[in-house]
SEROZA-908665 format. One record per residue (C-alpha): y, z, x; chain. Coordinates in pm, whole numbers, plus 50000, padded with zeros to 5 digits. Each point is the difference from the previous one (the first is absolute). Layout:
// SEROZA-908665
Y Y | Z Z | X X | chaine A
...
This chain:
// SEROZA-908665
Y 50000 | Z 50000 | X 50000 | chaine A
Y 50367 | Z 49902 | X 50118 | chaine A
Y 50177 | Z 50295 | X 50106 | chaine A
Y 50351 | Z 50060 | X 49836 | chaine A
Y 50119 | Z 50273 | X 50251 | chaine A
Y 50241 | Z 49823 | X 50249 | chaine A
Y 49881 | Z 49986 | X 50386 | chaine A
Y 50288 | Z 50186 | X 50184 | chaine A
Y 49981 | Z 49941 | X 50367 | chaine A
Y 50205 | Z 50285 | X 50255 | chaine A
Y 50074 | Z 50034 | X 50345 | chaine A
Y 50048 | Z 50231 | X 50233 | chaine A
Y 50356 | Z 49914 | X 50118 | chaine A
Y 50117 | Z 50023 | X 50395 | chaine A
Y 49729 | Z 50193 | X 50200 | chaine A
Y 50311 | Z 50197 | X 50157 | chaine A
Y 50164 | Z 50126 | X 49675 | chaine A
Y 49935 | Z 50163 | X 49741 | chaine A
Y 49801 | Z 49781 | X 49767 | chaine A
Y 49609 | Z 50117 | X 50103 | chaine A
Y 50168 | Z 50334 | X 49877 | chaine A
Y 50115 | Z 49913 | X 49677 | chaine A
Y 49701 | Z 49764 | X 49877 | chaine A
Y 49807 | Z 50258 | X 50107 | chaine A
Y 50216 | Z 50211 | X 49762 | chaine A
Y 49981 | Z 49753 | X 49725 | chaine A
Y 49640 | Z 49947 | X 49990 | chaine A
Y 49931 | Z 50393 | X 49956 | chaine A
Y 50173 | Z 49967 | X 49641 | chaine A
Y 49685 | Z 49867 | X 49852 | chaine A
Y 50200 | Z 49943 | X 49629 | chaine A
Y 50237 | Z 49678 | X 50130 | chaine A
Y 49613 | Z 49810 | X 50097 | chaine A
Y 49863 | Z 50078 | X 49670 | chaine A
Y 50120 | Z 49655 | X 49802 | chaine A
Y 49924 | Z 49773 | X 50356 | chaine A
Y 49831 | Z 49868 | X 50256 | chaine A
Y 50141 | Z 50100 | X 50314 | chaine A
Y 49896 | Z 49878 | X 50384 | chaine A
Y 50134 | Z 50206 | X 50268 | chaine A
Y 50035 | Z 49722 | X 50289 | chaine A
Y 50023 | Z 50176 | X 50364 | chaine A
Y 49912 | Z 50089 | X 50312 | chaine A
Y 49685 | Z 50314 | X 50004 | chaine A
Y 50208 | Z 50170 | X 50238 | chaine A
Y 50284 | Z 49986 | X 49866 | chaine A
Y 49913 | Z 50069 | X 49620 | chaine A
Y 49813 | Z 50342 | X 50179 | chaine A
Y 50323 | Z 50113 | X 50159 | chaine A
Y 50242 | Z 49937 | X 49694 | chaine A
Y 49770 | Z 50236 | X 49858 | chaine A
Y 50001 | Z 50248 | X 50257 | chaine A
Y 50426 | Z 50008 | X 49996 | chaine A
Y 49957 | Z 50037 | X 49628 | chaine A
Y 49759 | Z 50280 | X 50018 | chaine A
Y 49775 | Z 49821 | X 49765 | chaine A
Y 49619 | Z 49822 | X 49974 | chaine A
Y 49877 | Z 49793 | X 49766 | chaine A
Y 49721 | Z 49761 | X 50143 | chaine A
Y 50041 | Z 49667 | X 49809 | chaine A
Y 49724 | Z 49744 | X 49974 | chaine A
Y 49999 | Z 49711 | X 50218 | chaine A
Y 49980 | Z 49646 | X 49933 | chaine A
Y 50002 | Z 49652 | X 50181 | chaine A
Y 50168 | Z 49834 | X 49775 | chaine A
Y 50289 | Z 49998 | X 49727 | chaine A
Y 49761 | Z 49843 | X 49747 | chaine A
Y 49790 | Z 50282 | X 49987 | chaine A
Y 50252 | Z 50277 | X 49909 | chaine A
Y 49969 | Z 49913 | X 49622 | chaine A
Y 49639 | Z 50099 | X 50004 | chaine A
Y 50125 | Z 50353 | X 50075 | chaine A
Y 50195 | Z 50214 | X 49781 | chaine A
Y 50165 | Z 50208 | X 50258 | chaine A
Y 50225 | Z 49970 | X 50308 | chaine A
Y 49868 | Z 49778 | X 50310 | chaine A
Y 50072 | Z 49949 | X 50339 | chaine A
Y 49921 | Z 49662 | X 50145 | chaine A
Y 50011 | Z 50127 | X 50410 | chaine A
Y 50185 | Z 49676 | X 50229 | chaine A
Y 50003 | Z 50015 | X 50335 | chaine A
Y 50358 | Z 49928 | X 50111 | chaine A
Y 50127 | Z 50236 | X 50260 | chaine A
Y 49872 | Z 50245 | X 50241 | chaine A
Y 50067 | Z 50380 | X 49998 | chaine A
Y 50133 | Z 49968 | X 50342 | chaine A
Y 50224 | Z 49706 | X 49926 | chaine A
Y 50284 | Z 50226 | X 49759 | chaine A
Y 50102 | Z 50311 | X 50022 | chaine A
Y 50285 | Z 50163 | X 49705 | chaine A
Y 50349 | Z 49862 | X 50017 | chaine A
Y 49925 | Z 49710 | X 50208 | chaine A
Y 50080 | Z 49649 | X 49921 | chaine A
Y 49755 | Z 49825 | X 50158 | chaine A
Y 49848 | Z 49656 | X 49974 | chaine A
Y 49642 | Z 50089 | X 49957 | chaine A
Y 50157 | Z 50230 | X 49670 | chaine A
Y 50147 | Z 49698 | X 49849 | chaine A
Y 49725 | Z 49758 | X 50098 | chaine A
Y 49789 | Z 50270 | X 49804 | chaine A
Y 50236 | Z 49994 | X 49686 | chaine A
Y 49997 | Z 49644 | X 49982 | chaine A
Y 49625 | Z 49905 | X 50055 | chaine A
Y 49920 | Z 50304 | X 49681 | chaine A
Y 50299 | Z 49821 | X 49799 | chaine A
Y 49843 | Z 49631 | X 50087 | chaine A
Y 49647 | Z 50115 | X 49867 | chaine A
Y 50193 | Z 50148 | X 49706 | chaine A
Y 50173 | Z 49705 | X 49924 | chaine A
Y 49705 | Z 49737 | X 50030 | chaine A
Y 49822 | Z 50209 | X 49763 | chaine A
Y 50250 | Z 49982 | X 49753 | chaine A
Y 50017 | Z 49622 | X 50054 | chaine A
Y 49618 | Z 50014 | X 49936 | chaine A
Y 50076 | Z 50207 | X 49653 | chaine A
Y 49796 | Z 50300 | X 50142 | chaine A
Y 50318 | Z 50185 | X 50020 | chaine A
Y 50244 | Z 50087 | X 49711 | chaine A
Y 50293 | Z 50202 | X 50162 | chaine A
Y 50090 | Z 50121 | X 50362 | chaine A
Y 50102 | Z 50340 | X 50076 | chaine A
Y 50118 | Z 50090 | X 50360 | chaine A
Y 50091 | Z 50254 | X 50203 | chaine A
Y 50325 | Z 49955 | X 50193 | chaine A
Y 50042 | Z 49808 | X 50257 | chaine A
Y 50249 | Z 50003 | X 50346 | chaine A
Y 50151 | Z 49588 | X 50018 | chaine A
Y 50037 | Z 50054 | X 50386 | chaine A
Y 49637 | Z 50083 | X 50026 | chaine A
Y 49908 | Z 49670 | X 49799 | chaine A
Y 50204 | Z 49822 | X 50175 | chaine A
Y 49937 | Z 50072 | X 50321 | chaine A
Y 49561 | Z 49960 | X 49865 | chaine A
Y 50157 | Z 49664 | X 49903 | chaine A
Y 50166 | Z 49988 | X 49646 | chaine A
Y 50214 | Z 49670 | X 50017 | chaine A
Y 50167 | Z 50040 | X 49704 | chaine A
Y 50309 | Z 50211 | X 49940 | chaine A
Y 49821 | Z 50265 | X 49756 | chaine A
Y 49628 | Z 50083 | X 49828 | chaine A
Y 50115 | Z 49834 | X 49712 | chaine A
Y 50091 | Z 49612 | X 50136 | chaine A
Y 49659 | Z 50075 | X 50169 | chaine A
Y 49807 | Z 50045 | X 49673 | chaine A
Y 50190 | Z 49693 | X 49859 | chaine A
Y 49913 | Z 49799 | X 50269 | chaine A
Y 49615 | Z 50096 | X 50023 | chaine A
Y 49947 | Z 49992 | X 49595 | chaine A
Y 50193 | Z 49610 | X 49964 | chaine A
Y 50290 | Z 50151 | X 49813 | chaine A
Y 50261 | Z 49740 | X 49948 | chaine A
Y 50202 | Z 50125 | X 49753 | chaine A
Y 50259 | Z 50276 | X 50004 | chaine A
Y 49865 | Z 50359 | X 50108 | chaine A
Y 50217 | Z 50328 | X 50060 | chaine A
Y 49934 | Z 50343 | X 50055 | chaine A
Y 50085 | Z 50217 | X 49758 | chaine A
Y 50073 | Z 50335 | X 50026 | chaine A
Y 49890 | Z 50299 | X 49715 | chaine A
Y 50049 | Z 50359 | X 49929 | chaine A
Y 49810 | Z 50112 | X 49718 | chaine A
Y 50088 | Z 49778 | X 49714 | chaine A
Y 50308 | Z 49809 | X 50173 | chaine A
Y 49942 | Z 49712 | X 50193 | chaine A
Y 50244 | Z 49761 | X 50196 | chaine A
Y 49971 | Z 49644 | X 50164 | chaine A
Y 50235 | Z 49862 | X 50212 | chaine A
Y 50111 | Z 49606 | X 50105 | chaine A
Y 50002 | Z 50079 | X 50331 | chaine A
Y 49850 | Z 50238 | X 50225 | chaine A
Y 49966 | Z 50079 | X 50385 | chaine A
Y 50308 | Z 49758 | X 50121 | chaine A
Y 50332 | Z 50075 | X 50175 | chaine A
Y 50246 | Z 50097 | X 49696 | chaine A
Y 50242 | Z 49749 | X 50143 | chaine A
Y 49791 | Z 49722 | X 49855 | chaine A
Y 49905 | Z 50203 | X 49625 | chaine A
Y 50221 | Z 49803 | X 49814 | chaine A
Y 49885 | Z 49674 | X 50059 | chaine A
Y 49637 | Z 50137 | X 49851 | chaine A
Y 50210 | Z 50078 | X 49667 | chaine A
Y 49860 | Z 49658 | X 49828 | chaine A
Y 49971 | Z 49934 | X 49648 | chaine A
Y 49630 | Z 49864 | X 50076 | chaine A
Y 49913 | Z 50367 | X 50218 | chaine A
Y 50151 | Z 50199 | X 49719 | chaine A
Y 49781 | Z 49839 | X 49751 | chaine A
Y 49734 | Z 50050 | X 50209 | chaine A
Y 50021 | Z 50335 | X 50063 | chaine A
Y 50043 | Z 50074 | X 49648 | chaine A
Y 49722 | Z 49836 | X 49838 | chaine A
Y 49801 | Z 50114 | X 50286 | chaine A
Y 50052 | Z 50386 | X 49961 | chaine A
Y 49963 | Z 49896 | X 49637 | chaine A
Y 49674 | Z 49897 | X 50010 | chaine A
Y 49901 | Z 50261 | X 50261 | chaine A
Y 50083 | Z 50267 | X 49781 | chaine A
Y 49838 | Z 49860 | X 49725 | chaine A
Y 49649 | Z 49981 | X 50189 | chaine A
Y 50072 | Z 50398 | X 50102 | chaine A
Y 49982 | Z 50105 | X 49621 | chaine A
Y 50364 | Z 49981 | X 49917 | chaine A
Y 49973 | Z 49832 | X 49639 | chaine A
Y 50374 | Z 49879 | X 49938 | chaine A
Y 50225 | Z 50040 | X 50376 | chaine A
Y 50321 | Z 50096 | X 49984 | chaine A
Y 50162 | Z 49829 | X 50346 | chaine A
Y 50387 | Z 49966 | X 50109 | chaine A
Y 50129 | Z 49788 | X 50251 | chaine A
Y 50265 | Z 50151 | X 50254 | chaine A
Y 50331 | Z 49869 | X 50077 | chaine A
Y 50040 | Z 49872 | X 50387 | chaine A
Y 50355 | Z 50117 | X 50046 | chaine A
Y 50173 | Z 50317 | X 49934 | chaine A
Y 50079 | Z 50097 | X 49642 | chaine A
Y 49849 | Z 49679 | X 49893 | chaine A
Y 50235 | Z 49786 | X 50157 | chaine A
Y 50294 | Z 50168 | X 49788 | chaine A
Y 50033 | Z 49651 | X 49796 | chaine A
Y 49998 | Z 49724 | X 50324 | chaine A
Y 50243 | Z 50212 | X 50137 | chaine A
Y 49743 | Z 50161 | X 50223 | chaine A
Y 49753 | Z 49727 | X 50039 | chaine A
Y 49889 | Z 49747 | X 49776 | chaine A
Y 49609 | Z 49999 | X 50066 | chaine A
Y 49953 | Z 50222 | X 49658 | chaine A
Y 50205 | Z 49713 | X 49801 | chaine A
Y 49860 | Z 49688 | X 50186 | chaine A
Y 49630 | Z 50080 | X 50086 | chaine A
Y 49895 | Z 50313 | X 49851 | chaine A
Y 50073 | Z 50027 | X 49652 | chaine A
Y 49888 | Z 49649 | X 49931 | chaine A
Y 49670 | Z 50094 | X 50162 | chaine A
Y 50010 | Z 50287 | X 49742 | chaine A
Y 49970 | Z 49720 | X 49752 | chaine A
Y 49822 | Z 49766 | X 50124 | chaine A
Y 49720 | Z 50307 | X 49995 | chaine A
Y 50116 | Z 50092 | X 49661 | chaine A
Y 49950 | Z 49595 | X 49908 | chaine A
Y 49659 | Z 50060 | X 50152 | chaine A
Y 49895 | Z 50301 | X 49753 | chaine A
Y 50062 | Z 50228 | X 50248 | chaine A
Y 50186 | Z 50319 | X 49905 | chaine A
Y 50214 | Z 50029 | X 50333 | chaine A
Y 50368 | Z 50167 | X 49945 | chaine A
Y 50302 | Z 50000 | X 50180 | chaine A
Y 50141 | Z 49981 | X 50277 | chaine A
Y 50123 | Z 50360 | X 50050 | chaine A
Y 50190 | Z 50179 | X 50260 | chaine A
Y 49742 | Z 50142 | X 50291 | chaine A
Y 50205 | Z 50294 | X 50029 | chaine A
Y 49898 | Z 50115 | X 49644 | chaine A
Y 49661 | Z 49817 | X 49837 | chaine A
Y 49779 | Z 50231 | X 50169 | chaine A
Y 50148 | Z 50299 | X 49779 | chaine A
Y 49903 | Z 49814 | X 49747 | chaine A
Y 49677 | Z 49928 | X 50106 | chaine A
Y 49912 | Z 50365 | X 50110 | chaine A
Y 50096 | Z 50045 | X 49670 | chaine A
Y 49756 | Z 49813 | X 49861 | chaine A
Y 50146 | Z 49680 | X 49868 | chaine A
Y 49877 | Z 49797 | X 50236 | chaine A
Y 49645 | Z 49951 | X 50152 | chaine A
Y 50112 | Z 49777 | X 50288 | chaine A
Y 50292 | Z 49884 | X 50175 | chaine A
Y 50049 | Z 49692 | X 50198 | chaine A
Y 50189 | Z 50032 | X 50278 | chaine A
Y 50219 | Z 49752 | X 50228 | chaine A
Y 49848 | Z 50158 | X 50377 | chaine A
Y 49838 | Z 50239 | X 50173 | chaine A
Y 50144 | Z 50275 | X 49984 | chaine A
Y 50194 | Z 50006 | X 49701 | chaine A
Y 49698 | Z 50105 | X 49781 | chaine A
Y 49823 | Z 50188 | X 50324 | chaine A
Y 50291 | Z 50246 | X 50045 | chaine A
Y 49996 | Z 50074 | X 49620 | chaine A
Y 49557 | Z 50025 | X 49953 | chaine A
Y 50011 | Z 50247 | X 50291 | chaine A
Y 50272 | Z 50192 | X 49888 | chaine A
Y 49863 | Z 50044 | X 49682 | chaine A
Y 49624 | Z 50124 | X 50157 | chaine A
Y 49922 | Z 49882 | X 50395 | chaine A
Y 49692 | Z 50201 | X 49979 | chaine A
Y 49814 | Z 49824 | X 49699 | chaine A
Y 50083 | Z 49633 | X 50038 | chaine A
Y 49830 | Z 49723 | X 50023 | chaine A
Y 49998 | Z 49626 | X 50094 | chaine A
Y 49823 | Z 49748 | X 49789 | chaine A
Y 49955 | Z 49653 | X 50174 | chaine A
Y 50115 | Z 49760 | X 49744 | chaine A
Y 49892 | Z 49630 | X 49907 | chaine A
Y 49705 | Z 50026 | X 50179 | chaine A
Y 49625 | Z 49909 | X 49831 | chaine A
Y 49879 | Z 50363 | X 50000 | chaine A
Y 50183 | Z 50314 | X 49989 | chaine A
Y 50054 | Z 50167 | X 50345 | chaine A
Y 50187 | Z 50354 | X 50017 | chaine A
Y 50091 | Z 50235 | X 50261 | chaine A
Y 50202 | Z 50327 | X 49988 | chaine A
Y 50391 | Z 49940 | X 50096 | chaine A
Y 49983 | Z 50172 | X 50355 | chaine A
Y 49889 | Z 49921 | X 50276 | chaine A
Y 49733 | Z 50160 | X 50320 | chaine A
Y 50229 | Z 50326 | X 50000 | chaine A
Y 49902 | Z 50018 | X 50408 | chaine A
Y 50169 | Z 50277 | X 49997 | chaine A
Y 49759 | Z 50254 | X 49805 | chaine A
Y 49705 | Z 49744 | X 50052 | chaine A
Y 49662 | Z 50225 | X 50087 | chaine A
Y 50156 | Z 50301 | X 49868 | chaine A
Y 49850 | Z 50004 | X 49652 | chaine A
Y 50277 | Z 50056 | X 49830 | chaine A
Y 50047 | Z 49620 | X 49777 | chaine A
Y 50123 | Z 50032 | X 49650 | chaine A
Y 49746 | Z 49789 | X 49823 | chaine A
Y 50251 | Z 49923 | X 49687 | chaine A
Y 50158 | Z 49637 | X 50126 | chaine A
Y 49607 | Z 49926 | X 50051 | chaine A
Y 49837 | Z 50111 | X 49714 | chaine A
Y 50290 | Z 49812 | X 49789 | chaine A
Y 49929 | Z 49699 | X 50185 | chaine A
Y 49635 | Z 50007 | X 49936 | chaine A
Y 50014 | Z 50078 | X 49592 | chaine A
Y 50246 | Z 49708 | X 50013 | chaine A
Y 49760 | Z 49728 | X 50179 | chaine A
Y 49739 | Z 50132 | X 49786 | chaine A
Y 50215 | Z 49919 | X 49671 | chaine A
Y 50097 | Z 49699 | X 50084 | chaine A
Y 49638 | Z 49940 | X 50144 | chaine A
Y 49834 | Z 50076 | X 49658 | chaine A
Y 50259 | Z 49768 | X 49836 | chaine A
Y 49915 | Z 49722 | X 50244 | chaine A
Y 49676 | Z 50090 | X 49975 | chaine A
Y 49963 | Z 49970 | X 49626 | chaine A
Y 50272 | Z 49641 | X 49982 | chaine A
Y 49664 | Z 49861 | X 50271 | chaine A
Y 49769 | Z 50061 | X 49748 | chaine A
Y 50169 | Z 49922 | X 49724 | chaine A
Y 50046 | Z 49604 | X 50177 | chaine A
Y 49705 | Z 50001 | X 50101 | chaine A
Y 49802 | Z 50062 | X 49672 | chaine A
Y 50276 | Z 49712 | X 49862 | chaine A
Y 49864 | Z 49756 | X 50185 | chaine A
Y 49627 | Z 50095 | X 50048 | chaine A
């Protein structure tokens, strides 16, 4: 019989931060693996000493393959061989750490391109390290894009609990944001979160699009990218049946949507929505990688070198970033299904 229970697939993160810690954390709450199939994808060694920081043990079943994780009903840990004990040590960026990080996220990725997988959940990981282990892209996500054939638009997006934001542009010099502010990005971005939200359970999103200069561009006195290029993205959306609002002032839509009127905000760069997410909680965000062909998650921080080893990881960011792969997993999961019983 088909299983209905998504395949979840997690990593252990850097080997010299504080990932091993908190999966090891996460996978002692038995309750968040109860609805899924999860794989565990590491390193022996290193899946052994996350659980030694944490001060925990729970022996998981091993498998040699992501295929055979829906014959079980709990946890298991597929065991890769991808870096030596002696090769890492905590807070070092090293290239054999990000070589490790990105041969676990390559067998991740090729078996979600072989439908064994349904969502990603990692650890976090340290850019130098990958980098330096030979990452030739400028961030995790154009890597995913790039390995999974994505040729469409893709974003991250950044959550806190039930408030989510995208963003047209993302890790470039903020001397070049507003040529990103495009009618064609913002439309983009919009439907995209749109539809992103919609496959995490959200049955009617609320999103508003942020104003690029200050106070909105007080009229074209101030700027005129809210007059010529982002409202009548606003309606092209709208045109499109999607129910996007605005634009609004930066300064003040995120009252608004701590407030509740809003579940997502699109924002114009980088930092304008970053500043405001981690404002409103740094220690239980997380980023969603957007327009890709699974979901992937990962909590909002990064290695946290500095108290790697110590045993002292809040598992929140992690644990949020897991239940929302696994939603949007079982959503994806179920949509597969559904097509494929369509055209059997």
């Amino acid at each position: 019989m088909t299983s209905t229970r998504p395949v979840i697939a997690v990593t252990l993160g850097d080997p010299a931060g504080i990932g091993p810690e908190l999966i090891a954390r996460l996978f002692a709450e038995s309750s968040l693996f109860a609805d899924v199939h999860s794989v565990l994808v590491g390193d022996r060694w290193l899946w052994q000493e996350g659980q030694r920081v944490a001060g925990l043990s729970h022996p998981l079943p091993e498998v040699s393959g992501f295929a055979a994780a829906r014959d079980h009903a709990g946890p298991v840990f597929l065991p890769v061989d991808s870096v030596a004990e002696g090769e890492v040590g905590y807070a070092e960026e090293t290239a054999a750490g990000g070589a490790s990080v990105l041969a676990i996220l390559d067998r991740c990725l090729a078996a979600a391109q072989a439908g064994e997988v349904d969502a990603i959940c990692f650890a976090p990981l340290n850019k130098l390290s990958m980098k330096k282990g030979g990452l030739q892209h400028e961030d995790e996500l154009h890597f995913f894009a790039e390995r999974l054939g994505v040729e469409g638009y893709f974003c991250e997006f950044n959550t806190l609990g039930s408030l989510w934001t995208s963003r047209i542009s993302s890790h470039i010099p903020l001397k070049d944001a507003a040529r990103y502010v495009t009618k064609e990005r913002i439309v983009a971005a919009s439907r995209l979160i749109h539809d992103s939200l919609t496959l995490a359970g959200f049955d009617a999103p609320r999103i508003a699009v942020a104003a690029f200069n200050p106070h909105g561009g007080e009229g074209g006195t101030c700027g005129r990218e809210e007059i010529d290029v982002i409202a009548p993205a606003v309606e092209a959306c709208r045109a499109q049946g999607y129910p996007i609002e605005g634009p609004f002032p930066a300064d003040t839509i995120f009252l608004k949507a701590r407030d509740g009127e809003y579940d997502a905000i699109v924002t114009m760069y980088h930092d304008q929505g970053q500043i405001a997410i981690k404002l409103l909680g740094f220690k239980q965000g997380v980023t969603v990688q957007g327009g890709l062909p699974i979901p992937i998650a990962t909590p909002a921080h990064g290695t946290a070198f500095d108290i790697a080893g110590l045993g002292k990881a809040d598992v929140g960011p992690t644990r949020n970033a897991f239940e929302i792969a696994c939603r949007m997993g079982a959503n994806l999961r179920r949509q597969r299904l559904a097509d494929a019983a369509t055209h059997a």
